[in-house]
Every structure is written in C-alpha cells, then in structure tokens.
Backbone bond lengths (Angstrom), bond angles and torsions (degrees), N, CA, C in turn:
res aa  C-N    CA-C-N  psi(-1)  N-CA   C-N-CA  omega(-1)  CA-C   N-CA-C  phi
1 X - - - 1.435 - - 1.509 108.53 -
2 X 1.429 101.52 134.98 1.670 98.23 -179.42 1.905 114.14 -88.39
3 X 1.462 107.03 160.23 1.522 104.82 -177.15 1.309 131.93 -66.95
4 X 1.523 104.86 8.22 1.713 126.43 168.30 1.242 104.15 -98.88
5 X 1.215 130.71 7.18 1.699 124.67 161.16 1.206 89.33 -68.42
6 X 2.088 116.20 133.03 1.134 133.65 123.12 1.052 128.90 -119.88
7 X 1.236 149.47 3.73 1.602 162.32 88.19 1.814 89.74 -179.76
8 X 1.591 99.38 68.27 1.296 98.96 -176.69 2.048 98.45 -159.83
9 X 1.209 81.56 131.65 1.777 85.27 -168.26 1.621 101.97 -87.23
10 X 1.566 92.53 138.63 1.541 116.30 -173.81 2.018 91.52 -54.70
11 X 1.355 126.61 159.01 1.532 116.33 149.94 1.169 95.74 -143.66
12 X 1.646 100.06 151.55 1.429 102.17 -156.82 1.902 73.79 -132.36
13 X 1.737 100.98 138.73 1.864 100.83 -175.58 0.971 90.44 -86.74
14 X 1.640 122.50 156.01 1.659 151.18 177.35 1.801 91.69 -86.76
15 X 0.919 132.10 -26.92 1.455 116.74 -166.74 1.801 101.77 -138.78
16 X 1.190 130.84 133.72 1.096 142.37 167.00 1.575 115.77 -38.61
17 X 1.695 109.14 122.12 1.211 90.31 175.72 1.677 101.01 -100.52
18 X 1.656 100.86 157.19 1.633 115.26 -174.34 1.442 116.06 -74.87
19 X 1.355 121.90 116.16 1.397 110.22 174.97 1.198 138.03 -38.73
20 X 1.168 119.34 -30.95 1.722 128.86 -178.17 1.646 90.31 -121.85
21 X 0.959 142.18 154.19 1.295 152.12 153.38 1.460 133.37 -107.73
22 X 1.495 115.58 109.40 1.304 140.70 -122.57 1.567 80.09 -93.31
23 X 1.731 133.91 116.54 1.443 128.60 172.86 1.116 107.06 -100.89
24 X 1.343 103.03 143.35 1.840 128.78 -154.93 1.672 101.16 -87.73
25 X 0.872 108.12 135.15 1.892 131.56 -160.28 2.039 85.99 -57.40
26 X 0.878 79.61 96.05 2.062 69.77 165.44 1.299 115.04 -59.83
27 X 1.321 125.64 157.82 1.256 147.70 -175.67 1.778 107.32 -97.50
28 X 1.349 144.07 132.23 1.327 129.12 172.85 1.251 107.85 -112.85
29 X 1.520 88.72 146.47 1.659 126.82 -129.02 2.324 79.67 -80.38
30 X 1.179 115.18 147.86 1.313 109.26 162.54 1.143 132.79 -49.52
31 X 1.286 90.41 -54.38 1.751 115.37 -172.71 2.096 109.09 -54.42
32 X 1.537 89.69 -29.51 1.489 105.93 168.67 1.288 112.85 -56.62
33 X 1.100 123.65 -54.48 1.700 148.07 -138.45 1.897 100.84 -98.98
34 X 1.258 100.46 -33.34 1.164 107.82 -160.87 2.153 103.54 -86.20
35 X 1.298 82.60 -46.88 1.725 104.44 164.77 1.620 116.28 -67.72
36 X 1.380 120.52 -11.74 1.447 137.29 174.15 1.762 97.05 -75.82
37 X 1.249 108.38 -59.43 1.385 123.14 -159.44 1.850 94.93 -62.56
38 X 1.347 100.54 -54.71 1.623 106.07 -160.00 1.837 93.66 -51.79
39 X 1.185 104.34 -53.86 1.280 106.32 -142.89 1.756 104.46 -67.90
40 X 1.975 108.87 -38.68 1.436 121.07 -173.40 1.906 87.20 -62.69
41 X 1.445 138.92 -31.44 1.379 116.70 -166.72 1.688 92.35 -81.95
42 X 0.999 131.58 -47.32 1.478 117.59 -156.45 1.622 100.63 -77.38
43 X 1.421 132.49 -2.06 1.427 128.28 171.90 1.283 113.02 -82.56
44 X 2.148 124.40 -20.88 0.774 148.12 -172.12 1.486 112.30 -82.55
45 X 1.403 99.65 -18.38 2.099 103.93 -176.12 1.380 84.15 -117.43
46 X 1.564 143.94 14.48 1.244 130.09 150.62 1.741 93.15 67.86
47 X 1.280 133.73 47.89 1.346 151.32 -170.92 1.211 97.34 -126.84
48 X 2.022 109.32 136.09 1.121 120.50 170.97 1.691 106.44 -89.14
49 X 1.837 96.81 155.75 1.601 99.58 164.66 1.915 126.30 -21.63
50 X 1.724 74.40 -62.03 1.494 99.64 -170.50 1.668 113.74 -57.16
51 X 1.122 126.98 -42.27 1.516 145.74 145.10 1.170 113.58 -13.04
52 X 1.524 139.01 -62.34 1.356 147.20 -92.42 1.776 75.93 -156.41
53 X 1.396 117.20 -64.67 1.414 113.08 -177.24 1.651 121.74 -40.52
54 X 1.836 92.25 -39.39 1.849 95.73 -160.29 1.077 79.61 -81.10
55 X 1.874 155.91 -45.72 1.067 106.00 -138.12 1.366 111.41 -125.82
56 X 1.941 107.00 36.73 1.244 137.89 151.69 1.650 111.98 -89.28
57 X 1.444 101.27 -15.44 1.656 98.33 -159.13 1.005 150.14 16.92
58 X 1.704 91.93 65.67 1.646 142.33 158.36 1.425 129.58 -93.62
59 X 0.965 128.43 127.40 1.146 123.43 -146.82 1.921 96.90 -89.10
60 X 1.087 122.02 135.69 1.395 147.16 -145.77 2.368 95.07 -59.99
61 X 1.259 86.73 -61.75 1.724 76.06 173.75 1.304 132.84 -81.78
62 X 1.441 115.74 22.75 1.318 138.75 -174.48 1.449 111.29 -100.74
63 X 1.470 95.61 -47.06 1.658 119.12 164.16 1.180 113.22 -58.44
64 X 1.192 115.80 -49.81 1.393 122.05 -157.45 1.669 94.67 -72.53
65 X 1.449 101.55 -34.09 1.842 101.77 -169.87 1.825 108.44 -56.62
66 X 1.654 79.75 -44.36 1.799 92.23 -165.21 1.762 117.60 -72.08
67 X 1.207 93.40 -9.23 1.732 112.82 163.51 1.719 122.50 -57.09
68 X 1.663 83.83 -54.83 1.433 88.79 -160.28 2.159 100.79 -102.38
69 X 1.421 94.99 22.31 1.544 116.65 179.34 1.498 116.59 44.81
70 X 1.326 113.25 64.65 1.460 127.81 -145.35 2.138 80.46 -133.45
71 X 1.218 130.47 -32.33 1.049 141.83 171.29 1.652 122.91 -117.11
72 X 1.646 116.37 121.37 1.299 108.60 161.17 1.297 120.78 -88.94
73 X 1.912 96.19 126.92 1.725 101.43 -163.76 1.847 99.12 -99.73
74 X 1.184 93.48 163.43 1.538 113.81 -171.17 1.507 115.84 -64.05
75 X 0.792 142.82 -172.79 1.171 146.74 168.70 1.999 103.86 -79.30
76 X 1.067 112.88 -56.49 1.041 135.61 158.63 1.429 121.74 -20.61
77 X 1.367 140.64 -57.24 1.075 159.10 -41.55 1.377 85.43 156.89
78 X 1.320 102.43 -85.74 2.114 116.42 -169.64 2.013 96.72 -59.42
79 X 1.258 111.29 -30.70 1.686 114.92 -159.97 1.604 71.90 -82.12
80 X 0.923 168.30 -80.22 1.720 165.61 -46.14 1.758 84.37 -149.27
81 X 1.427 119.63 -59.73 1.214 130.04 -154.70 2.070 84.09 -79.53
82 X 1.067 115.95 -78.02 1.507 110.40 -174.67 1.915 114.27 -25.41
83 X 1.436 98.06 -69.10 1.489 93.96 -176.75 1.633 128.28 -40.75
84 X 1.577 89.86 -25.92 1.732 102.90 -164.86 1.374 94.56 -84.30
85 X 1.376 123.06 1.11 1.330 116.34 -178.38 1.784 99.60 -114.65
86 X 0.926 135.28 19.11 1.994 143.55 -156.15 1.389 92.19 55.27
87 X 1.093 166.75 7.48 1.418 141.19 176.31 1.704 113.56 -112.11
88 X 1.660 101.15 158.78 1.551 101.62 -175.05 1.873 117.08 -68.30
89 X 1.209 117.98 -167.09 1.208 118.23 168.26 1.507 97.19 -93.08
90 X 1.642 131.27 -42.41 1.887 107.65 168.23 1.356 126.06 -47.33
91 X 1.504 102.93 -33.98 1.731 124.62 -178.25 1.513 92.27 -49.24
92 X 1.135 118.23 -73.53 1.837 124.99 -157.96 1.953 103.73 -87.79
93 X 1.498 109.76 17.01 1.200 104.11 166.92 1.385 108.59 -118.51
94 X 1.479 121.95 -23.09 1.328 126.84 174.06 1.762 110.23 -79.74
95 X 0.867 122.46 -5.36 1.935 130.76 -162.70 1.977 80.34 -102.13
96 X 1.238 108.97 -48.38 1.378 124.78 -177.99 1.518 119.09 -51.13
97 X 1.301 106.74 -34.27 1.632 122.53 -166.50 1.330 83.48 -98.66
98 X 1.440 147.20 -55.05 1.399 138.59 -139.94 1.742 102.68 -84.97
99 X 1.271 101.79 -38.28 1.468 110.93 162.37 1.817 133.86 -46.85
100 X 1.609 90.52 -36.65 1.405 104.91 -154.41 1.793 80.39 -88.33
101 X 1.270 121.89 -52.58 1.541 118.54 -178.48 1.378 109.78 -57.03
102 X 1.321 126.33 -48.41 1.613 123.23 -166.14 2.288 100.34 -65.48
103 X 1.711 110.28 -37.73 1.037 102.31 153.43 1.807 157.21 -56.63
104 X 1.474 81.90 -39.05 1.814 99.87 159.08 0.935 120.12 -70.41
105 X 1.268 135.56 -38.98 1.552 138.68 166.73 1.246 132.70 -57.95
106 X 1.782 112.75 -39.22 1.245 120.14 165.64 1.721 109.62 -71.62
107 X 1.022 139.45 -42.09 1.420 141.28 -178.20 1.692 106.47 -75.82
108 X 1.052 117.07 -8.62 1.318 107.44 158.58 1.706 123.96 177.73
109 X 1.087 130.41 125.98 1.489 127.22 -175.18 1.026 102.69 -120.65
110 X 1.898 104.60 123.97 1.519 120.00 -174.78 1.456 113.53 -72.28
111 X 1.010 111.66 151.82 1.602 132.22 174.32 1.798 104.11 -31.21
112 X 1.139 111.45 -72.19 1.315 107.95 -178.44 1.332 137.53 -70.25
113 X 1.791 108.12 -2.66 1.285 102.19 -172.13 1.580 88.55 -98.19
114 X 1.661 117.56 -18.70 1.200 128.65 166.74 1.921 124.49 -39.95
115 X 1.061 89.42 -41.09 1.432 100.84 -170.36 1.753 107.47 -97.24
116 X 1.489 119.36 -21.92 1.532 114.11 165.57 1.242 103.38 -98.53
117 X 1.447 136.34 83.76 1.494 146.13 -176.03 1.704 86.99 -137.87
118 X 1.272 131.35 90.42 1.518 140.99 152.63 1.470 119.37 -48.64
119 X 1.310 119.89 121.22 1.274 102.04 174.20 1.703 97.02 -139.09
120 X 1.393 93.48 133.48 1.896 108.84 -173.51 1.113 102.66 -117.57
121 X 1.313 125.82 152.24 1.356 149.99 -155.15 1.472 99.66 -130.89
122 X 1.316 112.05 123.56 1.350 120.20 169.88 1.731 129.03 -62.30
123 X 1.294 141.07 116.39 1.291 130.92 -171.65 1.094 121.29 -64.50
C-alpha cells in the first residue's frame, strides 16, 4: 500500500476543467417579462398598485407578486389585470412577446443567426 492511502480513492477528471467558467446567457423567465409589461403600463397611467388591484379585483399583494414575477398568474388573472389597465389580454401578451425577443437576443446571438446577418450597401 502506498503512503497516499487514506481510505479514499485518488479521481482523476476525464475532461479538463476550465479555469474561469464561462456562465451560460440565461433565458428570462416569462413570468418576469410579463410582470415587466404589467407593471411599466400601470407606471405609464401614473396608477397606484392599489388602484389597478380593486379594479382588477386582485388582491393588492398578489399584484404586487405578479409585478415583480415572483408569481405565475393565470390567464384569468393577467386578462383581469390588463383590462383594469384599458388594454386587452393579446395587448399585454403581445408587448410580452416583443419584450421577451428584444431580451433573448440581446443576452445572446446564436452562431447561425450570427453568420446569416446580410449587409447591403447602398449604390
């Protein structure tokens, strides 16, 4: 037995580990994006939480959760919160989608969409 016996097996890694470790572009979460939207329109009508809750009739820290995307709200819920603000539930799902793409894109652009980027020059 050699003098590195401690009843503990040597492991030797199959793959190199990387000195710095390169962190992978997160993805944002809907419930984020969606609570982005609610909250940037009701700051926009200069409307309080409390405002927006009664006359969604949602109860005020529920709102507040689904604001700060701490809760996934229902369909139900988001249609209740939109109207109480004048807009539809497509209204605050399409503001939702345009957000969520203009965000994925900035945090990371894949290789291939990288390389079909055309650029023409005017004559």
């Amino acid at each position: 037995m050699s003098s590195h016996a401690t009843g503990r097996a040597r492991v030797i890694p199959l793959r190199p580990v990387p000195a710095t470790p390169v962190p992978a572009a997160k993805e944002p979460l809907w419930r984020d994006v969606v609570g982005d939207v609610l909250r940037r329109e009701r700051l926009a009508q200069k409307r309080t939480l409390k405002d927006v809750s009664e006359a969604a009739r949602i109860s005020m820290p529920y709102l507040s959760e689904v604001e700060r995307g701490r809760k996934e709200a229902s369909s139900e819920v988001l249609g209740a919160a939109a109207r109480s603000l004048g807009l539809g539930l497509a209204d605050v799902l399409s503001l939702a989608q345009g957000e969520l793409a203009r965000r994925s894109t900035s945090s990371r652009m894949s290789p291939v969409r990288a390389s079909t980027v055309e650029v023409r020059l005017a004559a």
